[in-house]
C-alpha positions in Angstrom: -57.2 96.2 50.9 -57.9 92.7 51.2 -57.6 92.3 47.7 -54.0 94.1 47.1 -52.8 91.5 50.4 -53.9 88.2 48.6 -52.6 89.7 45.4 -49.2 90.4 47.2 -48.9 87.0 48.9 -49.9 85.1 45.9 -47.1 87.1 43.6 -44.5 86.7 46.4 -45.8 83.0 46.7 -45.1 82.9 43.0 -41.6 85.0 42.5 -40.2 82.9 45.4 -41.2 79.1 43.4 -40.1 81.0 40.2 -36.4 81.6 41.8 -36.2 78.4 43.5 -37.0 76.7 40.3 -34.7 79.0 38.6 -31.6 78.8 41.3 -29.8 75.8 39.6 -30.1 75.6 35.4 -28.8 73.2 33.6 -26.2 74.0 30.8 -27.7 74.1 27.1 -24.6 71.8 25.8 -22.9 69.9 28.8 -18.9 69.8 28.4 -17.4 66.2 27.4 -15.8 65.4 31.0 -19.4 66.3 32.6 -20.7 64.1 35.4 -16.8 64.3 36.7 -17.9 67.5 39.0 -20.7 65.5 40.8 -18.4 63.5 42.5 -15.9 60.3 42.4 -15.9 58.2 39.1 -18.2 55.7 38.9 -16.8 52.2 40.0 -16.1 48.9 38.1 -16.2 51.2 34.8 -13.1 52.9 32.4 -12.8 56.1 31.5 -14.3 55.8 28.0 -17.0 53.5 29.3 -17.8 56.5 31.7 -18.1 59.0 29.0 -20.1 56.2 26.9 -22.7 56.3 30.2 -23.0 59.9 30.0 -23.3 60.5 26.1 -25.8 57.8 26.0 -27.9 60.0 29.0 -27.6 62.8 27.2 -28.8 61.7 23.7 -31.8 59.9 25.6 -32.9 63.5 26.8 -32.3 64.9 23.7 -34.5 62.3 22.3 -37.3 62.8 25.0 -37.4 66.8 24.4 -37.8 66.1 20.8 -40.3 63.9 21.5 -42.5 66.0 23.6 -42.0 68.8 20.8 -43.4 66.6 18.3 -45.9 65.5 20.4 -47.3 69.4 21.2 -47.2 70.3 17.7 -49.1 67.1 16.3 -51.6 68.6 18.9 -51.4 71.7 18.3 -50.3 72.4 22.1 -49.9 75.6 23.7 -46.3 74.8 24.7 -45.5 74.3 21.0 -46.6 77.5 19.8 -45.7 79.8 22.7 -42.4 78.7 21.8 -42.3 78.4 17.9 -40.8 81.5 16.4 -41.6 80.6 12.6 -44.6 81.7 10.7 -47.9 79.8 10.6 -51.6 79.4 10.8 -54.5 77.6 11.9 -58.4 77.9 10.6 -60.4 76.0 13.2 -63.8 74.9 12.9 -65.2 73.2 16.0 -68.5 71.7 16.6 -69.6 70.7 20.5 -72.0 69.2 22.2 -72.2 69.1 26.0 -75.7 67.8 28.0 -75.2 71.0 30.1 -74.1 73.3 27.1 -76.2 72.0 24.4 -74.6 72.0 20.5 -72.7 75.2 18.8 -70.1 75.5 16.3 -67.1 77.3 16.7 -64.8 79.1 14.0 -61.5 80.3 14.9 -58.1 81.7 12.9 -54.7 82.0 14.3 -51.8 83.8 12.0 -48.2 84.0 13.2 -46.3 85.7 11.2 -42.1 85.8 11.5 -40.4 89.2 11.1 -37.2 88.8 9.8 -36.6 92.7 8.5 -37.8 93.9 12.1 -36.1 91.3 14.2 -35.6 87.5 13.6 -37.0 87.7 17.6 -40.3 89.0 16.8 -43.9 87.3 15.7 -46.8 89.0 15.1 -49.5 87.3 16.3 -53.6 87.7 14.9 -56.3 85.5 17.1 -59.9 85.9 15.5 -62.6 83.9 17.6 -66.1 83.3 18.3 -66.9 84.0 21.9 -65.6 81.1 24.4 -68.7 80.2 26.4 -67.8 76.2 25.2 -65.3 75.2 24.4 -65.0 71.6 25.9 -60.8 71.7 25.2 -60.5 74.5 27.9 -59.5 73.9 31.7 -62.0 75.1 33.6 -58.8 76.8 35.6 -58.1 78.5 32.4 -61.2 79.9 31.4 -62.2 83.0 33.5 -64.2 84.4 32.0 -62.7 87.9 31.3 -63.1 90.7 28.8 -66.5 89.5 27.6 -68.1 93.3 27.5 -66.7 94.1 24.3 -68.7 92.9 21.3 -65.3 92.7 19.4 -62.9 91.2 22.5 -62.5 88.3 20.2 -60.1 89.5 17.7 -56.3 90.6 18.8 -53.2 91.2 17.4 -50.0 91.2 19.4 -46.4 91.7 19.0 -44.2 88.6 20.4 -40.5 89.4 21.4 -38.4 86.0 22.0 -35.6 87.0 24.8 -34.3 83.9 24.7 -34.3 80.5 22.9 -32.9 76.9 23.8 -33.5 73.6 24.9 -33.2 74.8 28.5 -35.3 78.5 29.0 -36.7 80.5 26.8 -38.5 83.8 27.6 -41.0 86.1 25.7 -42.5 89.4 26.2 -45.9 89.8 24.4 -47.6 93.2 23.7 -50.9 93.6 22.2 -54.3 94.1 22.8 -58.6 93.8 21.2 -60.5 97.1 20.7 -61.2 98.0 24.0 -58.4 96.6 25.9 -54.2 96.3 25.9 -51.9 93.8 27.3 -48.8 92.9 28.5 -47.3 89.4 28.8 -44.2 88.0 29.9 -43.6 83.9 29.6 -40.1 81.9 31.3 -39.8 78.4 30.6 -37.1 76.1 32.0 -36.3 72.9 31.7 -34.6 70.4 34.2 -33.3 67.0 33.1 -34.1 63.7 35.9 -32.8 61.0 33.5 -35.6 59.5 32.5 -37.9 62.4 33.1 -38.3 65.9 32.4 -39.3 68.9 34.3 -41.1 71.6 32.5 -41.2 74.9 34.7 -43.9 77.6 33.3 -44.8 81.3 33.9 -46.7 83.3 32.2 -47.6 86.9 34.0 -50.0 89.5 31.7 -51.1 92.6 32.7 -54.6 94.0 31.2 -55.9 97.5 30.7 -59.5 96.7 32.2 -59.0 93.7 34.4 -55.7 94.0 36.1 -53.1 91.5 36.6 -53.2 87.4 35.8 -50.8 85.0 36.4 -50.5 81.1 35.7 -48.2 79.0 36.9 -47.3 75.1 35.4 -45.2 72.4 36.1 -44.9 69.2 33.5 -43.6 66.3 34.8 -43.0 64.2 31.6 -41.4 61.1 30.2 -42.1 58.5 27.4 -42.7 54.9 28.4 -42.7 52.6 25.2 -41.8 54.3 21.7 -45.3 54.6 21.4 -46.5 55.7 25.0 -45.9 59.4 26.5 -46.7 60.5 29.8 -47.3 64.0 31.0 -48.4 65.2 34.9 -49.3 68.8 35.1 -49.6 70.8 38.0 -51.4 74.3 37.4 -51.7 77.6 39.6 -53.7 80.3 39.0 -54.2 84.1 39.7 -57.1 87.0 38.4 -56.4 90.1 39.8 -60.3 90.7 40.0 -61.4 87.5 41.5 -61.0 85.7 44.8 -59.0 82.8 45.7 -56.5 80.7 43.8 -57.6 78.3 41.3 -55.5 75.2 40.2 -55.3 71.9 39.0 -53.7 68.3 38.8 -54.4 66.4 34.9 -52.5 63.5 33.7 -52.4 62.8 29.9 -50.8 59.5 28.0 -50.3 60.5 23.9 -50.6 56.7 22.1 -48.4 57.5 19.0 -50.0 55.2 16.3 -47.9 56.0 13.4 -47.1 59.5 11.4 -50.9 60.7 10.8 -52.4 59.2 14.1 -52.1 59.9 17.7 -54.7 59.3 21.0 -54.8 60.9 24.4 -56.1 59.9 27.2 -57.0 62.9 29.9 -57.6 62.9 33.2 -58.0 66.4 35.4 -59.1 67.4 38.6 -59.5 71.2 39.8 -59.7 72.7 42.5 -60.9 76.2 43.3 -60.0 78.2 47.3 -63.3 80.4 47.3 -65.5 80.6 48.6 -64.3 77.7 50.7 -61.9 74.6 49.2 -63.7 72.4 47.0 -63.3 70.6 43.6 -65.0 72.4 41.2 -64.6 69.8 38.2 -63.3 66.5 37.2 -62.9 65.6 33.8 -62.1 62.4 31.8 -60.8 63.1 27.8 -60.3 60.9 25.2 -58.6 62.7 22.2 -58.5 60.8 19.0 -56.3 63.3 16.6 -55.2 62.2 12.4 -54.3 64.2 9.5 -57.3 63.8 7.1 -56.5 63.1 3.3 -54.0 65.6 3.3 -51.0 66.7 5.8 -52.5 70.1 6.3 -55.9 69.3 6.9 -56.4 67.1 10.3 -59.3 65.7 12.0 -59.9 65.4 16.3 -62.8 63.8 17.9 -62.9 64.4 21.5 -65.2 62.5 23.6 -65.8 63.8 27.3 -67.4 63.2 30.8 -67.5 65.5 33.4 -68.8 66.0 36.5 -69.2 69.9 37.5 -69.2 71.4 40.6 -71.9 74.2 39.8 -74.0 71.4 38.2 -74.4 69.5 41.6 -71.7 66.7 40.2 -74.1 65.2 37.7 -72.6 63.2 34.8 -71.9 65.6 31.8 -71.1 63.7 28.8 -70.4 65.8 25.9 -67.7 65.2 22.3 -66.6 67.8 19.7 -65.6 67.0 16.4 -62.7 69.7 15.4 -61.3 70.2 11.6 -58.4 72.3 11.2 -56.4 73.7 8.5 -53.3 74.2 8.9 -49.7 75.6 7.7 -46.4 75.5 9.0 -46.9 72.7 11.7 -43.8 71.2 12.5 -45.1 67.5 13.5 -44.2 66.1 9.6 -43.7 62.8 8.4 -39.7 63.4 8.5 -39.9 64.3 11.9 -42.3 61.1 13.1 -39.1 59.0 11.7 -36.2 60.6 12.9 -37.9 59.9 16.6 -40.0 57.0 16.2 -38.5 54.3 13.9 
């Protein structure tokens, strides 16, 4: 009983920040006389100084969306590829080490394929993976541990539906499952525009076959400082069905863009955890040091790390991983690099 009450206040919790986010979009393409609406015109300027003040706002979001897209995919972020309807894989081979976790190497394969003759709206998605014990690029809000008594849990295939694409929102339907286990998954998106900054509103609700409902919620507050400098606050909200309390998080990340084949981040996160009482389970400090390596699909990462966990009594855990990946169809190409940063 207790359980079905926290699950009801945290989804109404949830609905209600979903529709208040929701409650005022903002237009895919903005008319020509728009900024007349929000009241008188501005002073000491003409008319076609005016309209020069408002294309030039609009072209700098435009550039700091495109931006933040080209920053996801040269990292190969989940907000890239939740949203990239073309077809394209990944071979990962990862190799840890953590003082409390000790050294393992990690293989991994992700396939999206497009299909055109069955819908130009649908992806079909194959995840093959080695069990997720460490993985030292996870949140630790992220990764309950869940559907770990199935021997083969770590392959799935899945069918993605894209409702709706743009600039603004897009929404997806996902429906798929492993060997033991099916899923549903819905993801909303929105975007709102503060000038300089962006907002970056995030969903995703799935519903499993042995563990119930989960639901996280994010909210990316993002702009880019210098040419080379882009900032990122996220604020994270989660929900497991079958476990107590709310976990959630605040990380900051700043991508240094050195040129077309190079790129740094520079992570900070702190999380937070409601049960059994409030506490910080985890603070983490990243240092991401990503380049493609001889050739544009192949690229190299070198993450360095120190963390101080909660269920380790705080001590200092330093820990790196060295990741190689293979990949096709990334989107974060040399023509890209210049069209945004030169």
């Amino acid at each position: 009983m207790i359980t079905r009450l926290c699950w009801s206040i945290g989804l109404g919790i949830l609905l209600l920040s979903s529709v208040s986010l929701l409650a005022a979009p903002v237009p895919d393409k903005k008319p020509e006389n728009w900024g007349a609406e929000q009241g008188d015109d501005l002073p000491l300027l003409a008319a076609e100084n005016e309209q020069l003040v408002d294309n030039a706002q609009i072209q700098a979001t435009e550039f700091l969306y495109q931006t933040a897209e080209w920053i996801d995919s040269f990292f190969d972020d989940g907000r890239f590829s939740a949203e990239d309807n073309e077809s394209r894989a990944t071979l990962k081979l990862s190799m840890g080490y953590s003082e409390n976790d000790n050294f393992e190497i990690k293989p991994r394969l992700d396939v999206r394929l497009k299909l055109p003759k069955l819908s130009s709206r649908t992806q079909l998605i194959i995840e093959a993976a080695e069990d997720t014990d460490f993985n030292i690029d996870d949140s630790p809000v992220d990764d309950y541990p869940q559907h770990e008594d199935s021997e083969n849990s770590q392959l799935q295939a899945a069918l993605r539906f894209f409702l709706k694409e743009s600039d603004t929102y897009n929404f997806s339907f996902d429906a798929g499952g492993s060997w033991d286990y099916l899923y549903g998954s819905f993801r909303a998106r929105a975007i709102q525009d503060f000038d300089d900054w962006l907002g970056r509103f995030t969903n995703r609700l799935r519903w499993y076959t042995d563990d119930g409902w989960e639901n996280r919620v994010t909210y990316d507050l993002e702009s880019q400082f210098t040419d080379e400098l882009f900032f990122r606050a996220t604020t994270s909200l989660n929900y497991y069905e079958t476990r107590d309390g709310f976990p959630h998080s605040q990380t900051f990340r700043l991508y240094q863009v050195l040129n077309s084949i190079r790129a740094l981040s520079y992570e900070t996160g702190i999380y937070f955890d409601t049960e059994p009482s409030y506490k910080m389970s985890d603070l983490r400090f990243i240092v991401r040091y990503r380049q493609r390596f001889y050739r544009d699909w192949l690229i190299l990462e070198i993450s360095p790390q120190l963390n101080f966990p909660e269920d380790h009594d705080r001590e200092a855990n330093p820990g790196i991983i060295f990741k190689l990946e293979a990949s096709f169809g990334n989107n974060a190409n040399e023509e890209g690099y210049k069209k945004i940063f030169k």
